[in-house]
N, C-alpha and C positions, 0 to 999 in steps of 0.2 A: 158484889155489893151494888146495889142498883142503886141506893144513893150516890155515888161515884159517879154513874154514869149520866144521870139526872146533872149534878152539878157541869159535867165536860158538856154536855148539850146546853146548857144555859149560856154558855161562852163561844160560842159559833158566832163568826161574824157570816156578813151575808157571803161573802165568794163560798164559807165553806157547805150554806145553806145550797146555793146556786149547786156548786158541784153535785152535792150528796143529791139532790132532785134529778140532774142530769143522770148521773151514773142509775138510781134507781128504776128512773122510766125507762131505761133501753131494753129493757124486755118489755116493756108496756106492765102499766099498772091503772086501775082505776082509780077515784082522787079521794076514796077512803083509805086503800092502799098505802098510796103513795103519803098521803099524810101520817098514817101511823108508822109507816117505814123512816121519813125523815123527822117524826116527831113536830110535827108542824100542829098550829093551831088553825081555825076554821081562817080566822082573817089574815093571819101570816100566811095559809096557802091561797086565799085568794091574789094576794099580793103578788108573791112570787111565782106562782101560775099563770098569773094571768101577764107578766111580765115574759117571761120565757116565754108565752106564745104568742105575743106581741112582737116582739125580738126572733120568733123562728126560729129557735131554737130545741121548741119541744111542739107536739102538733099533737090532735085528738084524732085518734083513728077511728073506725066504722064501728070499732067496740065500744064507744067512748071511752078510750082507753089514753091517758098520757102515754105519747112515748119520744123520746128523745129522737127528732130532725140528726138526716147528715150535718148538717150545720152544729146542730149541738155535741156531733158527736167529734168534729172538726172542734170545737170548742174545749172540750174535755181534754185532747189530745194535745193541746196547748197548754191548757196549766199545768198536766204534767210534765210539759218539758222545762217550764219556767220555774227555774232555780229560787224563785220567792216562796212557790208552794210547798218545797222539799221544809222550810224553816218548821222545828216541833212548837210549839206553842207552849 
């Protein structure tokens, strides 16, 4: 049921925003891509785009392609070890 899934994406706060963009861009995506894969609007990916690459965490390769920095991917590998993340919502 897609309205299901529609309502659970309305309730993402940002760390789960953050994540879901990191984990996406590690194979590199471009920023149509990656906006319909995390479900982002044009200005909510400006935002969070433009933040992660501010922060180094995601960088644009020669393709113009988002793709998740070691540092991002150092990043990822921390929340999952942080027993806050395991919590279901």
């Amino acid at each position: 049921d897609n309205g299901l899934e529609v309502a659970v994406m309305v309730n993402r706060d940002r760390h789960d925003i953050v994540i879901d963009i990191l984990k996406k861009a590690s194979s590199g995506k471009n920023k149509t891509e990656l906006m319909r894969d995390v479900n982002l609007s044009f200005s909510q990916s400006r935002l969070y785009l433009g933040n992660l690459l501010e922060n180094e965490l995601l960088e644009i390769d020669e393709r113009r392609h988002f793709k998740t920095t070691k540092k991002g991917l150092e990043f990822l590998k921390k929340c999952e070890e942080c027993p806050l993340f395991k919590w279901h919502k």
